[in-house]
C-alpha positions, -999 to 999 in steps of 0.1 A, spaced: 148 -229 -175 148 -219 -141 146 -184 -127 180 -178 -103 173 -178 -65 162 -148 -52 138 -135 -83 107 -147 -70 113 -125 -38 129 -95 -56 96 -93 -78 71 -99 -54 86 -67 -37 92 -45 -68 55 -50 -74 45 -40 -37 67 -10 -42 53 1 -74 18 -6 -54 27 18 -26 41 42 -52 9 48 -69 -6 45 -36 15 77 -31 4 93 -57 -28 92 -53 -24 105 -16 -6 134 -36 -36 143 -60 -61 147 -28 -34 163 -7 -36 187 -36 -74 186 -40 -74 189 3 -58 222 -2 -78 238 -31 -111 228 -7 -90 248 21 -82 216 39 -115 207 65 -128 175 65 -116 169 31 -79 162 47 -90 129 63 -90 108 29 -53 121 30 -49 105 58 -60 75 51 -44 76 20 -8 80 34 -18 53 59 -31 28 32 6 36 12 29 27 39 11 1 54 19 -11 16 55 -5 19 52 -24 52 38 -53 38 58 -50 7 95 -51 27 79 -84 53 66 -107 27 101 -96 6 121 -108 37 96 -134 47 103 -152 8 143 -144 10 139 -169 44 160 -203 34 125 -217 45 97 -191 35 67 -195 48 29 -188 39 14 -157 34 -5 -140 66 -38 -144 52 -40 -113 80 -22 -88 57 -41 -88 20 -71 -87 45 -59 -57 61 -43 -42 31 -78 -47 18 -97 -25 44 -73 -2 41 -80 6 6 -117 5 12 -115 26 39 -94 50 20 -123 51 -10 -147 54 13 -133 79 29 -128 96 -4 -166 93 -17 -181 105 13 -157 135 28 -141 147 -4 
């Protein structure tokens, strides 16, 4: 059995959204935390942390489109690398200013 066209691409993006959801989140929970500290340096992490999430929905929507392409191509190996620094950057951030 054969999944229907379309599905691979439709799941591949419901998982980046759920990613950037909980991405969200999280950027919640130290906005929060920012503003019990009385914002300072503790806001940066914040920032990161809404940067990390919609460079995830960014990524998330292109590779959706990319796969939906009659002829999808590869992944940018650029992107999981960048989505990558962004989260490190973002815990970083976290375990050092916060």
């Amino acid at each position: 059995m054969t999944a229907p066209a379309g599905a691979q691409a439709e799941r591949t993006g419901l998982a980046w959204r759920r990613t950037a959801l909980g991405s969200a989140a999280c950027t919640a929970l130290l906005l929060h935390s920012a503003a019990v500290r009385h914002w300072g340096l503790s806001l940066v992490p914040v920032l990161f942390a809404a940067g990390t999430s919609a460079l995830f929905a960014a990524i998330g929507v292109h590779r959706e489109r990319t796969l939906r392409a009659p002829e999808p191509g590869p992944l940018n190996p650029a992107l999981p690398a960048i989505a990558s620094l962004a989260v490190t950057a973002t815990a970083g951030s976290v375990v050092i200013l916060h």
